[in-house]
C-alpha positions in Angstrom: 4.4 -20.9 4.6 3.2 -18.4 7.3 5.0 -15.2 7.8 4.3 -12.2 10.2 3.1 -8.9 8.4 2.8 -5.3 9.4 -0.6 -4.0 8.7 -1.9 -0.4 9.1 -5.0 0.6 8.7 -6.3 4.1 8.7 -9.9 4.6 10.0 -11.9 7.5 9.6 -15.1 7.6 11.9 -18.0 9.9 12.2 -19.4 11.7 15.0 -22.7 10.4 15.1 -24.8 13.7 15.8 -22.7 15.6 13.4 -22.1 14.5 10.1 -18.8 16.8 9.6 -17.0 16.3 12.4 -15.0 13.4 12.5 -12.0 11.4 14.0 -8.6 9.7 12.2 -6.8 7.1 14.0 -4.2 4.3 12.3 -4.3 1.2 13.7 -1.2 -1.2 13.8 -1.6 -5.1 13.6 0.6 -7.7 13.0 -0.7 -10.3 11.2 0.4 -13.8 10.8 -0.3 -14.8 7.1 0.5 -16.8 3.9 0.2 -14.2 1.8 0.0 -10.0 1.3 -3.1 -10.6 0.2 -4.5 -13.0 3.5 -2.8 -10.4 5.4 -4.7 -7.4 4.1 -7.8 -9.4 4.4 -6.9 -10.0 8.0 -6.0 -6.2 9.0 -9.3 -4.8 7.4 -11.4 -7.5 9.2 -9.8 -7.0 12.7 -10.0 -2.9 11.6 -14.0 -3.6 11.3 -14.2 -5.6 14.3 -12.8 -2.8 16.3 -14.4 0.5 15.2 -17.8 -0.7 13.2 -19.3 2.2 13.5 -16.3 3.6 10.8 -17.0 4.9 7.3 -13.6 4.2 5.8 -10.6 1.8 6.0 -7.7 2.5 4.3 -5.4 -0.9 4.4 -1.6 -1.2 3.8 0.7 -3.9 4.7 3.4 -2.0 5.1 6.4 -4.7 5.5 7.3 -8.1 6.4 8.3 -9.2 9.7 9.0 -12.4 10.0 
């Protein structure tokens, strides 16, 4: 069965002519998945897709929705 999730990811991304400044943004996705696990899968993938030039992805799937 396919439910809708809330997914958050926090993305941190580096200037790229300075290595210590850097900018934190969370993204909000809703994701429709059979699982937590699909779901997380889902949010990091669209969270890549997005901002590749990030260094880090934090994922939570914060709550169901549907």
């Amino acid at each position: 069965m396919i439910h809708t999730y809330e997914v958050l990811v926090d993305i941190k991304e580096y200037d790229e002519q300075t290595s210590t400044s850097m900018h934190v943004e969370t993204a909000r996705y809703e994701v429709d998945a059979p699982s937590q696990n699909h779901a997380h899968d889902t949010g990091l993938h669209q969270a890549k897709h997005e901002h590749p030039k990030a260094t880090e992805y934090d994922v939570r799937v914060t709550r169901l929705l549907h």
